[in-house]
Structure formats: C-alpha cells, structure tokens
ZALUM-408859 format. One record per atom (N, C-alpha, C): residue in three letters; atom name; x, y, z. Coordinates in steps of 0.001 Angstrom, whole numbers. Example, Ala and Ser with C-alpha at 12.3 -4.5 7.8 and 13.67 -1.06 7.14 Angstrom:
2
  code  site       px       py       pz
   ALA     N    13190    -5690     7800
   ALA    CA    12300    -4500     7800
   ALA     C    13200    -3300     7800
   SER     N    12850    -2250     7080
   SER    CA    13670    -1060     7140
   SER     C    12900       30     7870
***
This chain:
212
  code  site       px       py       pz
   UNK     N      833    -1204        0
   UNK    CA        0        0        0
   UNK     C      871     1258        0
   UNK     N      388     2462     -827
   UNK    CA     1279     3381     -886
   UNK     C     1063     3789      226
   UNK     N      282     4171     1167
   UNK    CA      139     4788     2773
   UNK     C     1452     4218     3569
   UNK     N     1405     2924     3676
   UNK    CA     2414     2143     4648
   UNK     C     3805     2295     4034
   UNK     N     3812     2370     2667
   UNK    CA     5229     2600     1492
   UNK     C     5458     4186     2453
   UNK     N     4670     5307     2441
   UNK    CA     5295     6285     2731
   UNK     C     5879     6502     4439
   UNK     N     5092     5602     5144
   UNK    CA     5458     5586     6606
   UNK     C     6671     5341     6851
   UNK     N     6809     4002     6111
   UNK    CA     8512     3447     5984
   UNK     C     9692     4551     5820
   UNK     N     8746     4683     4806
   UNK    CA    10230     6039     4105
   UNK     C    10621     6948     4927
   UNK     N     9243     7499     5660
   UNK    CA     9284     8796     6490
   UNK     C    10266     8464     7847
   UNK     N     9897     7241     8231
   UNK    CA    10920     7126     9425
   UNK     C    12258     6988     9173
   UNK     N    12440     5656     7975
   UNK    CA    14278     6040     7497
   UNK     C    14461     7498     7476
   UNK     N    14246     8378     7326
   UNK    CA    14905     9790     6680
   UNK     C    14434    10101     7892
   UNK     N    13931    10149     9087
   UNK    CA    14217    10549    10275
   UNK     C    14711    10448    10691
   UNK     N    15282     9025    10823
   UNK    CA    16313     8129    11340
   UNK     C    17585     8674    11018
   UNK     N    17700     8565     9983
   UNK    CA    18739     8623     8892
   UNK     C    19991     9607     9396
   UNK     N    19156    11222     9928
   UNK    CA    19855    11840     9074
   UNK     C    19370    13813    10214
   UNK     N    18610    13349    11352
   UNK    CA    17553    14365    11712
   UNK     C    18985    14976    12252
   UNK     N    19752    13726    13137
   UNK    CA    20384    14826    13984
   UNK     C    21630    16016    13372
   UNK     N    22746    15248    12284
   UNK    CA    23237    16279    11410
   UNK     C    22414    17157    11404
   UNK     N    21586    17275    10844
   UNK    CA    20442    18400    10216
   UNK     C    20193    19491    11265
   UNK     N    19939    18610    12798
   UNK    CA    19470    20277    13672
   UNK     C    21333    20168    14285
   UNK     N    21672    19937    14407
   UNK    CA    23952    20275    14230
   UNK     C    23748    21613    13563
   UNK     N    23340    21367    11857
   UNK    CA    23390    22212    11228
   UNK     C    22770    23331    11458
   UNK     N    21574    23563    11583
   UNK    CA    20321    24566    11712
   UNK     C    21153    25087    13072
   UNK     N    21225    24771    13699
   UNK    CA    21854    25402    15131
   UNK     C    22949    26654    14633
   UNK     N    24268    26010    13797
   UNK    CA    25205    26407    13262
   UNK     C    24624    27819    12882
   UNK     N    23372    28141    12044
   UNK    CA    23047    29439    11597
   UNK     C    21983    30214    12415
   UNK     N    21681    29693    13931
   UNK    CA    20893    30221    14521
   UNK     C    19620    29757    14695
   UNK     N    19457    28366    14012
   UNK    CA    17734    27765    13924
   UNK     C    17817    26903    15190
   UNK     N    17342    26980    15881
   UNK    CA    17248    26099    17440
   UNK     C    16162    25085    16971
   UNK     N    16414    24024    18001
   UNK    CA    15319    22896    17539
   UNK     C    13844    23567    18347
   UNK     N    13828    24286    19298
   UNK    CA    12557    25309    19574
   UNK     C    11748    25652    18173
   UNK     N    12627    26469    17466
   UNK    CA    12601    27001    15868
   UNK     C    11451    25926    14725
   UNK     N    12492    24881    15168
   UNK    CA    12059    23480    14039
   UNK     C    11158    23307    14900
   UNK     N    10608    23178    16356
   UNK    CA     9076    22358    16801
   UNK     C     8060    23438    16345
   UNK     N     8315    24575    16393
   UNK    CA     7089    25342    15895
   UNK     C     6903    25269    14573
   UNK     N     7810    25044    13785
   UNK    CA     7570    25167    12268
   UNK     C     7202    23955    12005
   UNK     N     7612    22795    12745
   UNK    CA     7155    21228    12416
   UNK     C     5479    21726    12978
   UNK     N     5416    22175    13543
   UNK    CA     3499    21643    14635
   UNK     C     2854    22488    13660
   UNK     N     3416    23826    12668
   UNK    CA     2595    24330    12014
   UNK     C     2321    23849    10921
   UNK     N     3393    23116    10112
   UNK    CA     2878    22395     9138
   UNK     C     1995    21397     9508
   UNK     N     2333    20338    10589
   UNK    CA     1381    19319    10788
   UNK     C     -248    19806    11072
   UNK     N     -371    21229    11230
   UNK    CA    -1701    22110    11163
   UNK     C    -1908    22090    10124
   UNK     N    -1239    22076     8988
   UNK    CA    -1508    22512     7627
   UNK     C    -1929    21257     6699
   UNK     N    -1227    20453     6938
   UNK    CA    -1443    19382     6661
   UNK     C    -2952    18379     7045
   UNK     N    -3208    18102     8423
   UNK    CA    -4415    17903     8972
   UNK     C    -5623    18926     7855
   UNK     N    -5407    19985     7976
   UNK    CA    -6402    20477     7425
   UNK     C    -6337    20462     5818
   UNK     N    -5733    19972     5500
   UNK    CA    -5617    19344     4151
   UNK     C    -6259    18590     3698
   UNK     N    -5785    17627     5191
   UNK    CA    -6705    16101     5029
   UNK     C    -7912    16195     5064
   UNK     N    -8741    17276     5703
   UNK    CA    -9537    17616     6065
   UNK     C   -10571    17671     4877
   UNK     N    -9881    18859     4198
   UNK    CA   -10578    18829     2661
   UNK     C   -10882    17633     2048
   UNK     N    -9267    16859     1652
   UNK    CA    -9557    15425      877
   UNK     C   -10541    15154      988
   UNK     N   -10748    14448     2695
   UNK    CA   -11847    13555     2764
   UNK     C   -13612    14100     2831
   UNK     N   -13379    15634     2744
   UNK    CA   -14649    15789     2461
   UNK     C   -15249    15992      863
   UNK     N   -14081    16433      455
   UNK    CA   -14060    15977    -1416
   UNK     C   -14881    14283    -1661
   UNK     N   -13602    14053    -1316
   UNK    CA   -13891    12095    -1239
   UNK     C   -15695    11835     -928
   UNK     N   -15911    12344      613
   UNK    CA   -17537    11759      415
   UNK     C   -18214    12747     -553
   UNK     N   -18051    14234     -841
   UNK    CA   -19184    14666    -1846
   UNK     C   -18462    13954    -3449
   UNK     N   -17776    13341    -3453
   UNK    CA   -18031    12246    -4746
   UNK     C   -18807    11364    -4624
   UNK     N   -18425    10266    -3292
   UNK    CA   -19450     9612    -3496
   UNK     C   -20922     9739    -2818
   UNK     N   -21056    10686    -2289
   UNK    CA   -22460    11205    -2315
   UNK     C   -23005    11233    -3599
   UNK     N   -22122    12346    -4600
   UNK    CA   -23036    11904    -6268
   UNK     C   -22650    11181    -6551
   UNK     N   -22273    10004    -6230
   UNK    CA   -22271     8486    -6925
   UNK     C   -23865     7920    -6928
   UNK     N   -23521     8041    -5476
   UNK    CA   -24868     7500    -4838
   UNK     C   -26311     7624    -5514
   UNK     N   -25896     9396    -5609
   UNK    CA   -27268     9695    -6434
   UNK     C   -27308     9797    -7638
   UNK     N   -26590     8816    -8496
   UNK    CA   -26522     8821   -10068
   UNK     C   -27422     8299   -10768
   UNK     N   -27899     8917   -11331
   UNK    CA   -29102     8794   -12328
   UNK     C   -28670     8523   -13814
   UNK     N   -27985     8305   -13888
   UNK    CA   -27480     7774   -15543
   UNK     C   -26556     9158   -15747
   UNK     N   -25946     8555   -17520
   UNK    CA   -24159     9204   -17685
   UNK     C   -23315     8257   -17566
   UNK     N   -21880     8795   -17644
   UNK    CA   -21128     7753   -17903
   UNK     C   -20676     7809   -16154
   UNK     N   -20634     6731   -15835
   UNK    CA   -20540     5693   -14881
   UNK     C   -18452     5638   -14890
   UNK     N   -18163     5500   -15311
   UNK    CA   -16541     5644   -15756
   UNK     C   -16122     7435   -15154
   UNK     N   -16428     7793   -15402
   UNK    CA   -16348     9302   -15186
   UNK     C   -16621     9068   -13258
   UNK     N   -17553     9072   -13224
   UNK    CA   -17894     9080   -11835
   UNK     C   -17181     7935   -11014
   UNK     N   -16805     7082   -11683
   UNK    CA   -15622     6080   -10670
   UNK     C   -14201     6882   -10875
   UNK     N   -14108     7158   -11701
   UNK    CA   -12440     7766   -11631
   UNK     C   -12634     9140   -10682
   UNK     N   -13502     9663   -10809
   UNK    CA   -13508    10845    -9461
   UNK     C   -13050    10361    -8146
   UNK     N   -13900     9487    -7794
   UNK    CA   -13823     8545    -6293
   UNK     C   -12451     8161    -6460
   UNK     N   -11877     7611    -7350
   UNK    CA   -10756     6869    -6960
   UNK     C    -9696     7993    -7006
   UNK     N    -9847     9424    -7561
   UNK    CA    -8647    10471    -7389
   UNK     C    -9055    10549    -6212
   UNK     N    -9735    11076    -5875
   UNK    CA   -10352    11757    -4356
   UNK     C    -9763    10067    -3198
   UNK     N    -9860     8992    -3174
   UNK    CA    -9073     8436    -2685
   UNK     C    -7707     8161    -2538
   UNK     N    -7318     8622    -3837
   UNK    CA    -5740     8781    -4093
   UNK     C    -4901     9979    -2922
   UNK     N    -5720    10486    -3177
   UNK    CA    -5425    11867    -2597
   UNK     C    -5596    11977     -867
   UNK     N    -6884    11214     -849
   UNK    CA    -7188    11626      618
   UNK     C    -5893    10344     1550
   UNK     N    -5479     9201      646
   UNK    CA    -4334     8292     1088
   UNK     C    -3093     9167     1394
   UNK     N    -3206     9867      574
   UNK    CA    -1630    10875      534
   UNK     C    -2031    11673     1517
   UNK     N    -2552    12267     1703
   UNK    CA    -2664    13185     2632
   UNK     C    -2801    12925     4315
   UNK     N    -3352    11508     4333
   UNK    CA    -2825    10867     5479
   UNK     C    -1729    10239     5733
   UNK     N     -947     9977     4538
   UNK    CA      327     9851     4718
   UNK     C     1432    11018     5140
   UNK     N      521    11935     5016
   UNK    CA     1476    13376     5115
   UNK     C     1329    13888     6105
   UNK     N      151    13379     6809
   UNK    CA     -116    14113     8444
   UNK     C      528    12689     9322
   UNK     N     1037    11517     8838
   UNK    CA     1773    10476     9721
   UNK     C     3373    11164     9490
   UNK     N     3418    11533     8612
   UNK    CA     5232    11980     8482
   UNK     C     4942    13271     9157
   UNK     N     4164    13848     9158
   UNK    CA     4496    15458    10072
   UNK     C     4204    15137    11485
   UNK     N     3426    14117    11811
   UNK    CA     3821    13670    13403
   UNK     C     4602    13127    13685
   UNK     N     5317    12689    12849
   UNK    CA     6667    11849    13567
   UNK     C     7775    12345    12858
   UNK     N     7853    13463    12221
   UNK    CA     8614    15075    12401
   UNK     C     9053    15373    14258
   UNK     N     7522    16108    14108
   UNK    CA     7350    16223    15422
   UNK     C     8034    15876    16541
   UNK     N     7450    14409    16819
   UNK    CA     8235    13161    17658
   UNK     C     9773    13769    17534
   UNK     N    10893    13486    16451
   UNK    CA    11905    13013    16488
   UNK     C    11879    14947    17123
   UNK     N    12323    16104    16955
   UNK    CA    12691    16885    17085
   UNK     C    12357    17160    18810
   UNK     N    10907    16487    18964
   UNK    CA    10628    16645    20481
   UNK     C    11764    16063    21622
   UNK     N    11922    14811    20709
   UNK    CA    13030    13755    21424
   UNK     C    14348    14697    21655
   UNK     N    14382    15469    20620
   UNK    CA    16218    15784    20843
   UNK     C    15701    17208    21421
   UNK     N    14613    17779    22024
   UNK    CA    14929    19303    22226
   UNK     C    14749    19000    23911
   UNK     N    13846    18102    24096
   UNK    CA    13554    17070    25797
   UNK     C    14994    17045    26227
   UNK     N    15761    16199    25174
   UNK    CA    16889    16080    25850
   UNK     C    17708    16511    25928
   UNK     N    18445    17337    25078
   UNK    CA    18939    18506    25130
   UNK     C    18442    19397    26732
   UNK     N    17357    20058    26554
   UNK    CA    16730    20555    27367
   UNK     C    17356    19740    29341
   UNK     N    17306    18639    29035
   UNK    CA    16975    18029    30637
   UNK     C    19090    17795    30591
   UNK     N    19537    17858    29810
   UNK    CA    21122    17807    30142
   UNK     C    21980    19405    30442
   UNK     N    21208    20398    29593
   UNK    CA    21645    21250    30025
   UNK     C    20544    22011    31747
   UNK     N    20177    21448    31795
   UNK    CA    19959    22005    33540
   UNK     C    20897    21608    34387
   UNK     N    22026    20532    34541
   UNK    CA    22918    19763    35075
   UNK     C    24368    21342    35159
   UNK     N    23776    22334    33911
   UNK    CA    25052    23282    33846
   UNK     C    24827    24445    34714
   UNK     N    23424    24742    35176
   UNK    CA    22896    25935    35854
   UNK     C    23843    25880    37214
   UNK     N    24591    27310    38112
   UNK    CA    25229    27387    38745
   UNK     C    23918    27713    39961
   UNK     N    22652    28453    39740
   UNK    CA    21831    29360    40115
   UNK     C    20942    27859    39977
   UNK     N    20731    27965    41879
   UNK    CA    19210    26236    41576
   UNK     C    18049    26991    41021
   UNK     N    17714    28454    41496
   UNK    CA    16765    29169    41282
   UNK     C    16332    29165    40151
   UNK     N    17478    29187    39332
   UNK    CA    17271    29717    37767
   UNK     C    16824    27391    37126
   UNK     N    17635    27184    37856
   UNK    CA    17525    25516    37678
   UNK     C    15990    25109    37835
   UNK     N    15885    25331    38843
   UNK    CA    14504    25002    39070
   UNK     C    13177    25989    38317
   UNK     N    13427    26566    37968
   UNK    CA    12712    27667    37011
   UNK     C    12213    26827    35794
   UNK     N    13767    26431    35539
   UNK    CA    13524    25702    33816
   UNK     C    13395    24319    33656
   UNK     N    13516    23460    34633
   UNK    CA    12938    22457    34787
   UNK     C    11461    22239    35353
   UNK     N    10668    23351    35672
   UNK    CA     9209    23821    36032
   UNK     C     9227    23847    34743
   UNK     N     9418    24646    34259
   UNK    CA     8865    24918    32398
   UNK     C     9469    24156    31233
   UNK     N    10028    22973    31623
   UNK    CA    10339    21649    30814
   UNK     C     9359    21155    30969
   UNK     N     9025    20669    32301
   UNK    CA     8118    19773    32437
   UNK     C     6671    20141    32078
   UNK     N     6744    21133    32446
   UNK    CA     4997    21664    31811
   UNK     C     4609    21772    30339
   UNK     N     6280    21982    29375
   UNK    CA     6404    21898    27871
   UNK     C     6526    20836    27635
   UNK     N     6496    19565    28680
   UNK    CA     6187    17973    28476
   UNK     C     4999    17750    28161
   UNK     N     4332    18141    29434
   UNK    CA     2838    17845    29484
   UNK     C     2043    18349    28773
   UNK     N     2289    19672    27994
   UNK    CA     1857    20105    26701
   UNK     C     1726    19419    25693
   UNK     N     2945    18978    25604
   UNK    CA     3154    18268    24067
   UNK     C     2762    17123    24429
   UNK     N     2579    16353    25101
   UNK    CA     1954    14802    25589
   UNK     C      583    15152    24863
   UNK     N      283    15523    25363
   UNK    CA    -1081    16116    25152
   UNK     C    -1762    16364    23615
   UNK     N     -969    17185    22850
   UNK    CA    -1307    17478    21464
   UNK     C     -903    16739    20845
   UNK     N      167    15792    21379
   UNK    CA      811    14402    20291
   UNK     C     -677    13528    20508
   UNK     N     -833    13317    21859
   UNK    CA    -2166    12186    21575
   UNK     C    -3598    12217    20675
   UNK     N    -3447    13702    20669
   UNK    CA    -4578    14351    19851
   UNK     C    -4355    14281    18595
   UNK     N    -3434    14517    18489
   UNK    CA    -2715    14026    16708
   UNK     C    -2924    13007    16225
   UNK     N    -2652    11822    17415
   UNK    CA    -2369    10251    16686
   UNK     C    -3597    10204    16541
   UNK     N    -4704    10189    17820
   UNK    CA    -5945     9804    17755
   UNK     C    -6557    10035    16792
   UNK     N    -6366    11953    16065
   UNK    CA    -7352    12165    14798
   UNK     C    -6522    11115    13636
   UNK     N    -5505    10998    13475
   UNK    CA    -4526    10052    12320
   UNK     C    -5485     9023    12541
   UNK     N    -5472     8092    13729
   UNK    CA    -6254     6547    13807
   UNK     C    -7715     6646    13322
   UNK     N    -8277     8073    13071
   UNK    CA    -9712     7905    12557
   UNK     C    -9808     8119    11601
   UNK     N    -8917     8294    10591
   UNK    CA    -8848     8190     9676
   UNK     C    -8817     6685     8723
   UNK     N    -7926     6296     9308
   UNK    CA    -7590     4625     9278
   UNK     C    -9018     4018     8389
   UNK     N   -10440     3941     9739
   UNK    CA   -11341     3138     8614
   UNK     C   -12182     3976     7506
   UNK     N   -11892     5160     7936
   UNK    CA   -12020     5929     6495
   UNK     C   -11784     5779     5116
   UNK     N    -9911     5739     5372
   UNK    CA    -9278     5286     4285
   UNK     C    -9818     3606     3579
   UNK     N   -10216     2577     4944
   UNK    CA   -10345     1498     4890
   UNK     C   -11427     1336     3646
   UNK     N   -12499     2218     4331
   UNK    CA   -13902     2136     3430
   UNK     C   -13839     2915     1599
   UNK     N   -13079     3862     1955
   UNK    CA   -13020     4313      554
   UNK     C   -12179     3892      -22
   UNK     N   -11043     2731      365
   UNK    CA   -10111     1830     -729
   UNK     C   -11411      560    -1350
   UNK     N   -12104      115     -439
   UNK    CA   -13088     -840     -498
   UNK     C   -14182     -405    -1309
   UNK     N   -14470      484    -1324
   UNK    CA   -15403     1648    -2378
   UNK     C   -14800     1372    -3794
   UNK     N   -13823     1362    -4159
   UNK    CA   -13452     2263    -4790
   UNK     C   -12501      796    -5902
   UNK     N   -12013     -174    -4608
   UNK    CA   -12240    -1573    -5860
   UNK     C   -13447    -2195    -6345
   UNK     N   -14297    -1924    -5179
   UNK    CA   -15434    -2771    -5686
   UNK     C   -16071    -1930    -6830
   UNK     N   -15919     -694    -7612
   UNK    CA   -16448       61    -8235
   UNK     C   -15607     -156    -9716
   UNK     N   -14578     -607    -9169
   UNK    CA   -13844     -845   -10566
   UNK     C   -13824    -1962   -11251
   UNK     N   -14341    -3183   -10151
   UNK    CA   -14880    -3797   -11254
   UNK     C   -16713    -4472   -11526
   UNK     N   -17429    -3455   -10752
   UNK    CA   -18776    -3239   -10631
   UNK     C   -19002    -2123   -11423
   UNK     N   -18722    -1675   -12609
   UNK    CA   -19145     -412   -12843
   UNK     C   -20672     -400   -13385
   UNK     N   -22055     -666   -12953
   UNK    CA   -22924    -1054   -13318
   UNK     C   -23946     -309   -12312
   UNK     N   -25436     -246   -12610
   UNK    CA   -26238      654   -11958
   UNK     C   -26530       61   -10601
   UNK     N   -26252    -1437   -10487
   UNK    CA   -26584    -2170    -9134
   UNK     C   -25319    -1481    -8625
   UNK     N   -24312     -966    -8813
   UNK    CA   -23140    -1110    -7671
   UNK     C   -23591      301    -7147
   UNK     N   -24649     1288    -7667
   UNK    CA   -24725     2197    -6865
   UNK     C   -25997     2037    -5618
   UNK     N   -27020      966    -5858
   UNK    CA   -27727      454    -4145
   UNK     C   -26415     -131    -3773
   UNK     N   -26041    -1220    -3987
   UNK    CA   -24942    -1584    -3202
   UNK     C   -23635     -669    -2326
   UNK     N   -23611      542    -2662
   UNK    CA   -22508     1848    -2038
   UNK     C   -23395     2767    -1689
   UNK     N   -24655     2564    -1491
   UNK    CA   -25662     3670     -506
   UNK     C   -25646     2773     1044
   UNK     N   -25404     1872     1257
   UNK    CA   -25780     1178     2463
   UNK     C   -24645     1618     3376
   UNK     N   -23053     1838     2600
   UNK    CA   -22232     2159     2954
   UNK     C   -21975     3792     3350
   UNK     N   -22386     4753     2178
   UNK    CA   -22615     5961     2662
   UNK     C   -22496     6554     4043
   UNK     N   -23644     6336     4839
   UNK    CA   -23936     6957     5828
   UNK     C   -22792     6701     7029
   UNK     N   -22477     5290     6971
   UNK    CA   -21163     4862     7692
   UNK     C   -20074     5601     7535
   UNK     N   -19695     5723     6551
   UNK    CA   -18576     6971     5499
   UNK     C   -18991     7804     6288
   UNK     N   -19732     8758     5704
   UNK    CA   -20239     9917     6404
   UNK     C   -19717    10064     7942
   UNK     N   -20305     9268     9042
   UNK    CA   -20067     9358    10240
   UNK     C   -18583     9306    10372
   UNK     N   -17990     8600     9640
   UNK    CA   -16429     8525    10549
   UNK     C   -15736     9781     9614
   UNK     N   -16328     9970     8611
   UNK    CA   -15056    11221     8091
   UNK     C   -15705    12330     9453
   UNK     N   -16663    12765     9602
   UNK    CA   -17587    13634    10626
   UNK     C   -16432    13231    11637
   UNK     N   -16111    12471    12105
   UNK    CA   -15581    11846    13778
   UNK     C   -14089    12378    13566
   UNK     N   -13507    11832    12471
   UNK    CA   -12469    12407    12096
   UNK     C   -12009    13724    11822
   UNK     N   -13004    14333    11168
   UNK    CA   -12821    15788    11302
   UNK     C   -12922    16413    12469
   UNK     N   -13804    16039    13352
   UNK    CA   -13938    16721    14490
   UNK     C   -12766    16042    15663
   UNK     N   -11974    15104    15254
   UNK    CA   -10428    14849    16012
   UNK     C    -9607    15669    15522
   UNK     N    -9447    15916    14293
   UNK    CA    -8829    17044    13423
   UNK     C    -8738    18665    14311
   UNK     N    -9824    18774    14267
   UNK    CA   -10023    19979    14882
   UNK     C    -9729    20401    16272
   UNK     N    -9785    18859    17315
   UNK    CA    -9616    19129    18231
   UNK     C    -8109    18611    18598
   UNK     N    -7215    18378    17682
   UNK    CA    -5610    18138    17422
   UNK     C    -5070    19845    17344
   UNK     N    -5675    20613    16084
   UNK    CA    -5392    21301    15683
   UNK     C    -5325    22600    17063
   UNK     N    -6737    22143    17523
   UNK    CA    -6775    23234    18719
   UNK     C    -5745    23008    19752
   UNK     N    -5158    21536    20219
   UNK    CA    -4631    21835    20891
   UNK     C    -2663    21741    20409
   UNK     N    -2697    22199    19244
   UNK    CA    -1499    22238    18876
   UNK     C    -1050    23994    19012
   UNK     N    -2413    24948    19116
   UNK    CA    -2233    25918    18963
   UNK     C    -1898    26527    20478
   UNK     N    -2232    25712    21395
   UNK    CA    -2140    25942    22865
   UNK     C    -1137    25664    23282
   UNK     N     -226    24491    22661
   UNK    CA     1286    23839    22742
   UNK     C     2289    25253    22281
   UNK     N     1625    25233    20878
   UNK    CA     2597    26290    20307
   UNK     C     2833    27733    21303
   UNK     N     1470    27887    21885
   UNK    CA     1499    29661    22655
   UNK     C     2212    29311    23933
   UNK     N     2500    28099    24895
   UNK    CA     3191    27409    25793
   UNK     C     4739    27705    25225
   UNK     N     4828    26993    24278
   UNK    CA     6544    26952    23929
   UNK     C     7165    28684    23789
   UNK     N     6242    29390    22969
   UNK    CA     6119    30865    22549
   UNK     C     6259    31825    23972
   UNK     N     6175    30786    25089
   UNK    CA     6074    31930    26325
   UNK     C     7512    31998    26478
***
C-alpha cells in the first residue's frame, strides 16, 4: 500500500539523518525550539488538508450515490482520485507527526542535560518547572494528533473498499450496493474531522506554551 510505502520512508529519513540536520540549523541560529514550531505548524496545515480530501472524497461519493445515468466511468475515476489523494494526505499528516516526535526527542533532551550546567538552583529550578509543563503540553497534542490520524484509518479502509469494488462493478446495481455504505462513510469522516479539529486546537495551545 502506498500509505504504509510512505510511513517506511518517512521514518528512514528521520532516522537517517535528523540529527546532522538540527547540528546544522543550530550552526546558523535555527534552534530545535525554531524546528518544533515550524514542524506543529505544518502538521496544522497538513491535517487540514486532510480535512478537505476527505470531504471531497464523500461529496463524490455522495453523487455516486445519487446517479441517475451518464457515464458511470467518469464518476468512478472521481472517487478513486479523491481516494488517491485523501491516502496521501494521510500519509502526510503520519510523516508530520513523527517530524514532530523526532525533534521533540532531541529538544527534551537537550533541554533536561543542560539544567545539570545551571550554577543558580533558582534559575535551575525555574527551567525544569517549564520543561516539564512543555512535556505535558506536548503529551497532550501528540495524543490528539495520533488519535485524529487513527480515525482516519477506517475511512481510508472504506473508501479503498469503495473504490475496488467500483472498478470492477461499474454497473447501476453497484450504486444500491454503495448507498448502504454511505452513511457509515459519512459518520467517521464527521468523527475524524472533528479529532482534526480538536488536534489542531490543541497544537495551537502547545505552540502559545513553547512561545512563552
């Protein structure tokens, strides 16, 4: 599956190659602080991307549903871009969370080795108060992330399943047969969007936390 093809990839090249990279960015002044806000804003951008796809995706097959004659070919290749797309785009909000992840990992730790250098406990204990609370932040908006990602899952599930059975059903029965399914569709892109939203919200509360 191209979804799971891009997961793979996304973690080698995390793996690979993240830490050179913030070495570098440091070198000209980009702190990994820098890279978590610009990573959490794309992964905003992205989510709401997905967002679109999959509401593209059901108003296709909403007029599937209600097809009244025409070419039948036309109206399956819609569904199956609009699935193409809405796959990619959940592939693109799994690589911008685990962006995320890896940069969180090295700014945590970074972060919890240099308190060991503070001469001042005052000042020590200051910034290990506001580590830990920029923990519990981001705990927080990461779970909200994965969770809206996992509702996506039988989304994607139903509109890959849509979308073979249409290719080789292209006939007026296969549209009762994809109304029963509809409304199911419907509800979980709905569930999903509204995890979306409530990721998004609390990425914006992470971000104004780190911003203090």
């Amino acid at each position: 599956m191209p979804y799971l093809l891009a997961i793979f990839l996304s973690i080698f090249t995390l793996t690979g190659c993240q830490s050179a990279y913030y070495s570098a960015m440091e070198k000209v002044g980009y702190h990994k602080r820098d890279i978590m806000v610009d990573r959490v804003e794309a992964a905003q951008e992205s989510q709401k991307d997905a967002q679109q796809e999959l509401t593209s995706a059901l108003e296709a097959l909403s007029a599937f549903t209600q097809f009244d004659g025409g070419e039948l070919e036309s109206a399956y290749e819609r569904i199956n871009d609009q699935y193409q797309q809405s796959e990619a785009a959940a592939a693109d909000v799994h690589e911008r969370i685990a962006a995320i992840e890896d940069v969180a990992d090295a700014l945590f730790e970074e972060w919890q080795g240099e308190l060991a250098l503070y001469t001042s406990s005052k000042l020590r204990r200051a910034s290990e108060q506001k580590l830990n609370t920029t923990k519990t932040s981001y705990q927080t908006m990461l779970k909200a992330m994965k969770r809206a990602e996992q509702k996506m899952t039988p989304v994607l599930n139903t509109l890959r399943d849509n979308t073979l059975y249409l290719k080789h059903n292209l006939n007026a029965s296969a549209v009762g047969s994809l109304q029963g399914e509809f409304a199911t569709l419907e509800q979980d892109i709905r569930t999903a969007i509204t995890q979306m939203n409530a990721a998004i919200k609390e990425s914006d509360q992470f971000l104004t936390h780190l911003k203090q």
